[in-house]
C-alpha positions as CSV (number, residue, x, y, z in Angstrom):
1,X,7.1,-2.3,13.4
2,X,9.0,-1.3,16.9
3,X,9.6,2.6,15.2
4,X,6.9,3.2,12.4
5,X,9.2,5.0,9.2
6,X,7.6,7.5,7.2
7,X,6.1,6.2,3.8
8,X,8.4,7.5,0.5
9,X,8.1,5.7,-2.3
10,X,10.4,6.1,-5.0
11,X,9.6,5.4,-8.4
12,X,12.5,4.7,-11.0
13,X,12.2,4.7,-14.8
14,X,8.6,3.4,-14.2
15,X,10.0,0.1,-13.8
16,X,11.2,-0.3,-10.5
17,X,9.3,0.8,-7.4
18,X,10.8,1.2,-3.9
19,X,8.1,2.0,-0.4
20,X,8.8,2.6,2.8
21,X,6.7,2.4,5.7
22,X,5.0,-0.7,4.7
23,X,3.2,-3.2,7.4
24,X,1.8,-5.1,5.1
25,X,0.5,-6.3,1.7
26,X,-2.8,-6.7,1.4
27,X,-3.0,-8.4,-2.3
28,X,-1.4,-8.3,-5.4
29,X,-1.0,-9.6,-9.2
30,X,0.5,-8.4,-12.0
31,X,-1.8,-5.7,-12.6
32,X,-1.8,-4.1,-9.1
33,X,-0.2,-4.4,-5.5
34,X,-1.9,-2.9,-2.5
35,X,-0.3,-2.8,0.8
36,X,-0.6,-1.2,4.4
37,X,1.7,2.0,5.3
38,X,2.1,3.9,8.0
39,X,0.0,6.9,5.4
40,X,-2.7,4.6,5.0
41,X,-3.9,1.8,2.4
42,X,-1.5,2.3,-1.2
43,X,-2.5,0.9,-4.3
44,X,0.4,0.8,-7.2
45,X,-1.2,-0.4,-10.8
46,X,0.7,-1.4,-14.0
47,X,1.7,-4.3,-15.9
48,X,3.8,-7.2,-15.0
49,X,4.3,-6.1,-11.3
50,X,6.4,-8.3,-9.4
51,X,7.2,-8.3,-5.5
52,X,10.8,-8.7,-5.2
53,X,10.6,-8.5,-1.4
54,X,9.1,-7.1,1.8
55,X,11.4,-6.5,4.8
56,X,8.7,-6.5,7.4
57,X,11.7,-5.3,9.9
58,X,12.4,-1.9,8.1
59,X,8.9,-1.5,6.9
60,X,10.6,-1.9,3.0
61,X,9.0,-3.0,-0.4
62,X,10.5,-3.2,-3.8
63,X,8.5,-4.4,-6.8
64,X,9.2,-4.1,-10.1
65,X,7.1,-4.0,-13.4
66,X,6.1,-1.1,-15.9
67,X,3.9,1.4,-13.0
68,X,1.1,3.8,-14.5
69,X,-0.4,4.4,-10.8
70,X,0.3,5.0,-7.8
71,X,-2.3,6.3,-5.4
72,X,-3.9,6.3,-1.5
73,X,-7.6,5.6,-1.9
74,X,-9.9,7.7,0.0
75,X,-10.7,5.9,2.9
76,X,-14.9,5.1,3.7
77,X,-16.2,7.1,6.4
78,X,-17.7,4.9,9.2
79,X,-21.4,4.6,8.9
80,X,-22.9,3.7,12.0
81,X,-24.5,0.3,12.4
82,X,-27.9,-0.8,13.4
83,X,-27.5,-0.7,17.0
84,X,-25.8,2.7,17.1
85,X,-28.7,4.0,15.2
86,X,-31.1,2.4,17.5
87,X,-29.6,4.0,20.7
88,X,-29.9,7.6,19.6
């Protein structure tokens, strides 16, 4: 994306489920989508979820379904590897 938007998400009747910002998604069934936004790595659980599209050009994703979730997983500190543990 040429000019990263801001990630909103709007959530209506907790059936329908618009996102902004979006770069990517990185899987998704009918229980849960996960995708890439410019705020990080977004997971969005409930039942029957459904992509109806991803506009990769304005960063937009709408999926419907009955949500019960949505929520930014903390993200895993890097641990050092081997080597960098050796050099010290």
């Amino acid at each position: 994306m040429a000019n990263e938007l801001p990630t909103n998400i709007i959530i209506r009747e907790r059936r329908e489920a618009l996102i902004s910002g979006v770069s990517d998604v990185l899987s998704f069934d009918d229980l849960q989508i996960e995708a890439e936004t410019t705020a990080g790595r977004l997971v969005l659980q409930g039942s029957g979820l459904k992509i109806l599209g991803l506009d990769r050009s304005t960063g937009e994703l709408k999926a419907e379904g009955q949500v019960d979730r949505v929520f930014f997983p903390a993200q895993k500190a890097k641990r050092p590897g081997l080597w960098e543990a050796l050099k010290k």
